[in-house]
N, C-alpha and C positions, 0 to 999 in steps of 0.2 A: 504494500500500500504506500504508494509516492503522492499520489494528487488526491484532492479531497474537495470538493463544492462546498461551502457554507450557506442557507441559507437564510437572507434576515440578518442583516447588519445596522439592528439595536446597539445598544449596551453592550449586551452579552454578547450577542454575532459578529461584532467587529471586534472585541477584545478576543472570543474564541478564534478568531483567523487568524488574527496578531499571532496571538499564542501558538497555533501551528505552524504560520511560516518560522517563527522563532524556535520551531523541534523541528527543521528542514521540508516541513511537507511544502508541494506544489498548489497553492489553494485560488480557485476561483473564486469570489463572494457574488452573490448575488440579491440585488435590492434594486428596485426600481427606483427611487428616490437615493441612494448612495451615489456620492460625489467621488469619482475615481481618482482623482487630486489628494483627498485625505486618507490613501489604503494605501500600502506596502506590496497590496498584490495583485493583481489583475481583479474589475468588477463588471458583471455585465448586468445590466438592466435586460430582466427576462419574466413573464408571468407567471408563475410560480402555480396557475391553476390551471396551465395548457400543458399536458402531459407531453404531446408532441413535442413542443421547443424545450421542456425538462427532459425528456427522453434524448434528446439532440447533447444537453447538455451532458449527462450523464455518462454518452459515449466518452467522452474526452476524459473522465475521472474514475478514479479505483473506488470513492467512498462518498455518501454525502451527509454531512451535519446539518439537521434540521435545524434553527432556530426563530423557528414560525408560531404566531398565535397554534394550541393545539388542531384548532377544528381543521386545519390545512396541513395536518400531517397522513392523514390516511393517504390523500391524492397522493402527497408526494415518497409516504411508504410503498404504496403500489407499483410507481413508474422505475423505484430505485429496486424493488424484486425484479420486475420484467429489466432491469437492464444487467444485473445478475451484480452489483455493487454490493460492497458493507453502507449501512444506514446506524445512522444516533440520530438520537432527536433528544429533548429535555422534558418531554410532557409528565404532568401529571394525572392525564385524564385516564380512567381506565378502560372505556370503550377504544381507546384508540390504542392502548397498549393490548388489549386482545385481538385490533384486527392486524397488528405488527407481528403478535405471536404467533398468530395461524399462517400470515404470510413467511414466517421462518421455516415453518414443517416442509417448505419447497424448495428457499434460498439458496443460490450459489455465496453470495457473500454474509455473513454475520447481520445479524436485525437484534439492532441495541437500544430501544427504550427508554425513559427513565433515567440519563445519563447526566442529571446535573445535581442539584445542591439535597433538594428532597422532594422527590426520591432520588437517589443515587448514592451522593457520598455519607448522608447520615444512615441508611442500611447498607453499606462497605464497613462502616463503623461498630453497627450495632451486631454483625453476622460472627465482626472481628473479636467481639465480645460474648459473645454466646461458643466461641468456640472453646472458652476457656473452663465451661464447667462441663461436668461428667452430666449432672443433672439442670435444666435451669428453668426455675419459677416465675420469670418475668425479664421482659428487655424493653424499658421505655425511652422512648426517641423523643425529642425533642429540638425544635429549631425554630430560634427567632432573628428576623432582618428587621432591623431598626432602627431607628435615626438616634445617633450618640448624644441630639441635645436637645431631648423632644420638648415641642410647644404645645399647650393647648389640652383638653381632656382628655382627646385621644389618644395621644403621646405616640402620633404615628406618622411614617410619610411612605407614599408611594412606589419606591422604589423598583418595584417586581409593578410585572403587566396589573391593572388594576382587574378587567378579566379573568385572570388568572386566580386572583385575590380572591373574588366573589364566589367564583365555584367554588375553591377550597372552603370558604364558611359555608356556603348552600348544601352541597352535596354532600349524601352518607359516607361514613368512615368503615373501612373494614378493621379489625381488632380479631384479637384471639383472646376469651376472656371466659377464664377456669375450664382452658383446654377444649372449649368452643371456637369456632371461626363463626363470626356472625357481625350484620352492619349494623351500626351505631348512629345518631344525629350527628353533625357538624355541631359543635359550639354547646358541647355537652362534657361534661366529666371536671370543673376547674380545678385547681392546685396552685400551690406556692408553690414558684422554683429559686431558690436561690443560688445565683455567681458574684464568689468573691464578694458577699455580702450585698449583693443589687440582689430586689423583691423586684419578682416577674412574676404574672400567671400565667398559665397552660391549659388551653383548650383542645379539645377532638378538633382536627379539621382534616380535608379527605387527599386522597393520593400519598401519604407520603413515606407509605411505609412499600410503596411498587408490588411489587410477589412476593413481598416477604410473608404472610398468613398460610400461602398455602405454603411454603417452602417448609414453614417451621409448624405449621400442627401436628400435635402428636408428638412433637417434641418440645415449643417451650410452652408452659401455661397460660400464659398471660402478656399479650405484647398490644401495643398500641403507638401512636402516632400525634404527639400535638405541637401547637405551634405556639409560642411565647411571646408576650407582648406585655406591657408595662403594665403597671396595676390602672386598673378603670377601661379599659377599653373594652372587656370581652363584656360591660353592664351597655356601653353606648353601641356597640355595634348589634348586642340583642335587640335593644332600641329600635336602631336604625332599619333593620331587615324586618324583622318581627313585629313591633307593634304599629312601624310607621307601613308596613307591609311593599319594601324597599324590594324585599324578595322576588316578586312578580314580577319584575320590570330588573334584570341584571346589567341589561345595558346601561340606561339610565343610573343603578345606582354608583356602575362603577362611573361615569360621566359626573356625579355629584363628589366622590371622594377623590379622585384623583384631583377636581378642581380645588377642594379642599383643604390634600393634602399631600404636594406636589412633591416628587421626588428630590432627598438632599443630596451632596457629596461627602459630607461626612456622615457614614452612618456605619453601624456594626451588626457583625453576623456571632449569634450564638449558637451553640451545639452540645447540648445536654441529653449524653445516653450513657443511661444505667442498666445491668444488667444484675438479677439476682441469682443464686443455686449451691448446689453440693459441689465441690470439689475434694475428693479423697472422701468422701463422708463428714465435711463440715462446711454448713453452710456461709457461704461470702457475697460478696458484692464485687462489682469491678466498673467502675465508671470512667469517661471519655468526657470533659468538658475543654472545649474550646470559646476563644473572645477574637473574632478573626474584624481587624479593620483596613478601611484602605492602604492597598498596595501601589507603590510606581513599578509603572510595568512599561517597557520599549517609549519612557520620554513622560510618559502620564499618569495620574493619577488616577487609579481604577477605584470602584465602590467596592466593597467589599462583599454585596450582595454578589456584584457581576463579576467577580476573580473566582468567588469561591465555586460559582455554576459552571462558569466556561471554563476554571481550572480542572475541574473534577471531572466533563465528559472530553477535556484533552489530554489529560492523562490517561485516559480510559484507551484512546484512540492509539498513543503511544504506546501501550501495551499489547495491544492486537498488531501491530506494526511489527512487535517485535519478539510477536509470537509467544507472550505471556500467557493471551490470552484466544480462545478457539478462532477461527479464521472464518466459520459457518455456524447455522444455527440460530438460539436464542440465546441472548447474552439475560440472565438477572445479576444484578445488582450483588446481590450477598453470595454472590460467585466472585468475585473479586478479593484477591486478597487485597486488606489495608498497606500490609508493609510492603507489598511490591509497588502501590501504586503511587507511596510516597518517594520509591527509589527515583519514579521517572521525572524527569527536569521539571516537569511543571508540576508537579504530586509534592516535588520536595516546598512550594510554599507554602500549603497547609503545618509545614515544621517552623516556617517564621517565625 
């Protein structure tokens, strides 16, 4: 794997190109609205919903990195089976990681899902931690992206797609819970977390635990998936969806909070996973907490949301490169080992 298409040069899709041409890949970007004056690498303005001129593209590359709103990954997981390429994408959505899955049972190249912040790197995390006990009664995940100097009751800003946002509150959660696999509300289950003495709460929200449920039933008891945010927000954002009945209309609400609460540059990514069980016949604990902030990366100062998403599905890509990791197939997530994926050049920021 030499060349590689990104598509969607956001945030994350132009810092993820950055990042590969800087592990030697060959990277076309592609974004209609991308100014080729500000990339390192060759961009084409191309439609991204016309499977012919993606198909055209595809000829020309060994792999392609989705970094598209989800609902535009099915079209473009399809074109990239029929062109017989490896495929990542960063989605959380799960309809679109089933129809990636079934598209692998055919694949010439690797179909990788789920390749960024959560899901991705915090079940690399939590798989790396379940492998340490003989027996284990619970592995809880936990990730929060947040503005280091929040204003206002919400103590939030928009940093990630606000679509993106919305589902994850909307949508059911899968959980495994007292050795059940079963789905759960979004915006259900609170707790205290605390980092390094900071008070955060933790809610259910959906996608981010990938195939991890079925992977691990029947073997750990109790796993789940929330996202952490300052204290008061998970009281105004019930609010907001539920009594103001914001729900209905997703478009709209993300259209209200992004204008609300506009993406910062300084903000931080948390990573709180606990794992509990038997090891030799006495029970332990084994925990993984990180506080990851903006990185300068090739001249700029990257967020920290978008280093930690496009670091983690190019490391991923570096490992399949280099034969760490299967070449076909379906990639999950808690199939990766952690300390290989920190060995690779961009894996080793996460040790910053």
């Amino acid at each position: 794997m030499k060349s590689i298409a990104v598509l969607g040069l956001g945030k994350v899709g132009a810092l993820a190109a950055q990042l590969l041409v800087d592990s030697d890949f060959a990277v076309i970007g592609v974004d209609m609205h991308a100014d080729p004056d500000k990339h390192s690498h060759e961009v084409r303005r191309i439609d991204v919903t016309d499977a012919v001129s993606l198909g055209a593209l595809f000829a020309d590359v060994d792999a392609v990195l989705s970094c598209l709103p989800y609902h535009l990954n099915i079209g473009v997981s399809d074109v990239a089976h029929a062109a017989g390429i490896h495929y990542f994408d960063l989605t959380e959505d799960v309809p679109t990681t089933n129809h990636v899955r079934k598209l692998a049972e055919t694949s010439k190249g690797l179909m990788a899902p789920q390749c960024g912040l959560a899901p991705g790197f915090v079940g690399i995390v939590g798989a790396d931690l379940i492998a340490h006990f003989d027996e284990t009664r619970s592995c809880r995940m936990r990730v929060g992206a947040l503005p280091q100097n929040p204003t206002g009751l919400m103590g939030y800003a928009f940093n990630w797609s606000p679509e993106g946002v919305v589902n994850e509150y909307l949508n059911d959660c899968e959980v495994i819970e007292d050795g059940e696999r079963k789905m759960v509300s979004a915006m259900e289950w609170r707790e205290k977390v605390f980092i390094d003495g900071l008070e955060l709460e933790a809610f259910t929200t959906s996608g981010g635990l990938g195939t991890m449920c079925e992977t691990y039933l029947g073997k750990v008891d109790n796993m789940d998936y929330k996202t952490m945010r300052y204290p008061g927000h998970f009281d105004l954002m019930n609010f907001f969806f539920h009594e103001l009945l914001m729900r209905e209309d997703r478009e709209k609400a993300g259209e209200i909070l992004i204008n609300a609460k506009p993406p910062v540059d300084q903000d931080v990514v948390y990573v709180h996973v606990a794992a509990e069980g038997l090891i030799d016949g006495k029970l332990s604990r084994k925990e993984f907490v990180g506080a990851y902030k903006p990185l300068m990366i090739a001249g700029k100062s990257r967020t920290a949301i978008a280093w930690t998403t496009a670091g983690s599905v190019v490391a991923v890509i570096e490992m399949v490169r280099e034969g760490t990791l299967p070449s076909s197939g379906f990639l999950k997530q808690e199939d990766i080992s952690l300390a290989a994926l920190m060995e690779t050049r961009t894996g080793s920021f996460y040790t910053r």
